[in-house]
N, C-alpha and C positions, 0 to 999 in steps of 0.2 A: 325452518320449514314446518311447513305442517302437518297433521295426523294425517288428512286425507292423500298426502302426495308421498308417505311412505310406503314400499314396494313390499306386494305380498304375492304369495301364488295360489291362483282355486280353480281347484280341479288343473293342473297344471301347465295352466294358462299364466302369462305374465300380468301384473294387474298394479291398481294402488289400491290402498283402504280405503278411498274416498268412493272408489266402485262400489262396494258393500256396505257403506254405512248413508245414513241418513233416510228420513222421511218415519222412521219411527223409535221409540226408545228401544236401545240396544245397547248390552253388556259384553263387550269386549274380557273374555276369560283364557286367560292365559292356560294351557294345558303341560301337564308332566312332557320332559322330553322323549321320556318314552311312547308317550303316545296314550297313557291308560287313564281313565277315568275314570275312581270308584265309584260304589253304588250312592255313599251320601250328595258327593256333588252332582251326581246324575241326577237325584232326586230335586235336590237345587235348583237345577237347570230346567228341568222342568218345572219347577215351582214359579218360576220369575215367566212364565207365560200365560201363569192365570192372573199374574198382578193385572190391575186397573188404573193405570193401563198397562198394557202386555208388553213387556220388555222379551224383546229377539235376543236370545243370546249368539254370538260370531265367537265362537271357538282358534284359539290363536296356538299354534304345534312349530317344534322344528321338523317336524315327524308326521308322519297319516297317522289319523286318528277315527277310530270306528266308534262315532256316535250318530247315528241313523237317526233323522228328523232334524239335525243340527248343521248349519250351514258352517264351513269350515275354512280357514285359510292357511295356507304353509308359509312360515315366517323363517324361510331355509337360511339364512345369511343371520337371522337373530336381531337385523335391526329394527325391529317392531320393538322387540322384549327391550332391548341397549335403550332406545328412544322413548321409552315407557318406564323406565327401570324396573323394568318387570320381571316376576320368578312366577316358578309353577302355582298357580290358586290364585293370584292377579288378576284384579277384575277390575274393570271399567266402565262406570255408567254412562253412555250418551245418547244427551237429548237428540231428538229428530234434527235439530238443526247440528248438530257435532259437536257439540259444548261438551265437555265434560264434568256430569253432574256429581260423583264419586268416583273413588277409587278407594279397593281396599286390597289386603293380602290375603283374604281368604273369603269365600263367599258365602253371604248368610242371607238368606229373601229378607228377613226382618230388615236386616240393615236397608235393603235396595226401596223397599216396599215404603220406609221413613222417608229416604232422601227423595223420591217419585213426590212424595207427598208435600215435602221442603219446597220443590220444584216449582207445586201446581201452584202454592198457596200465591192469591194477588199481591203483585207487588213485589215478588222473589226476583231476585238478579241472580240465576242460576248459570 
């Protein structure tokens, strides 16, 4: 099955990923189960929307999470994270079209800002 038809909840409403994603580049970031995100990845997170181009980060919780300006989804059941093999600092590049351009375990803009750029270049099979 695929990203877009795995069940998530926003604002807690029932939904799929594929409601939230696509049409621009967006970083799928896995959050602590607590719900807390410190200051450096907050800094991150905002950093990946001055890229060129601006990458949306989509915040992925078993838990509510208070990041204001950050679109959020409740992955209560966990099978996003199962289906991702994803842990807390998990992050996910994808292109507009839903590709998956990276994936790493922890979030660095450098890293994202390289692979954006791998992406554009003519020619790229991203």
């Amino acid at each position: 099955d695929s990203l877009a038809e795995l069940p998530v909840l926003a604002q807690g409403a029932p939904g799929t990923l594929g409601a939230h994603t696509g049409g621009a580049h967006q970083l799928l970031y896995f959050v602590r189960r607590d719900g807390r995100i410190d200051p450096d990845e907050l800094q991150a997170l905002h950093g990946l929307l001055q890229l060129q181009p601006p990458v949306l980060p989509l915040l992925i919780c078993q838990c509510a999470v208070a990041a204001p300006g950050f679109e959020t989804l409740l992955d209560a059941e966990g099978a996003l994270a199962r289906q991702l093999d994803a842990r807390a600092a998990t992050a996910y590049l994808l292109s507009p079209e839903r590709r998956v351009l990276g994936r790493w375990r922890s979030l660095l803009v450098d890293d994202v800002r390289g692979r954006l750029a791998d992406a554009q270049r003519p020619g790229a099979s991203a």
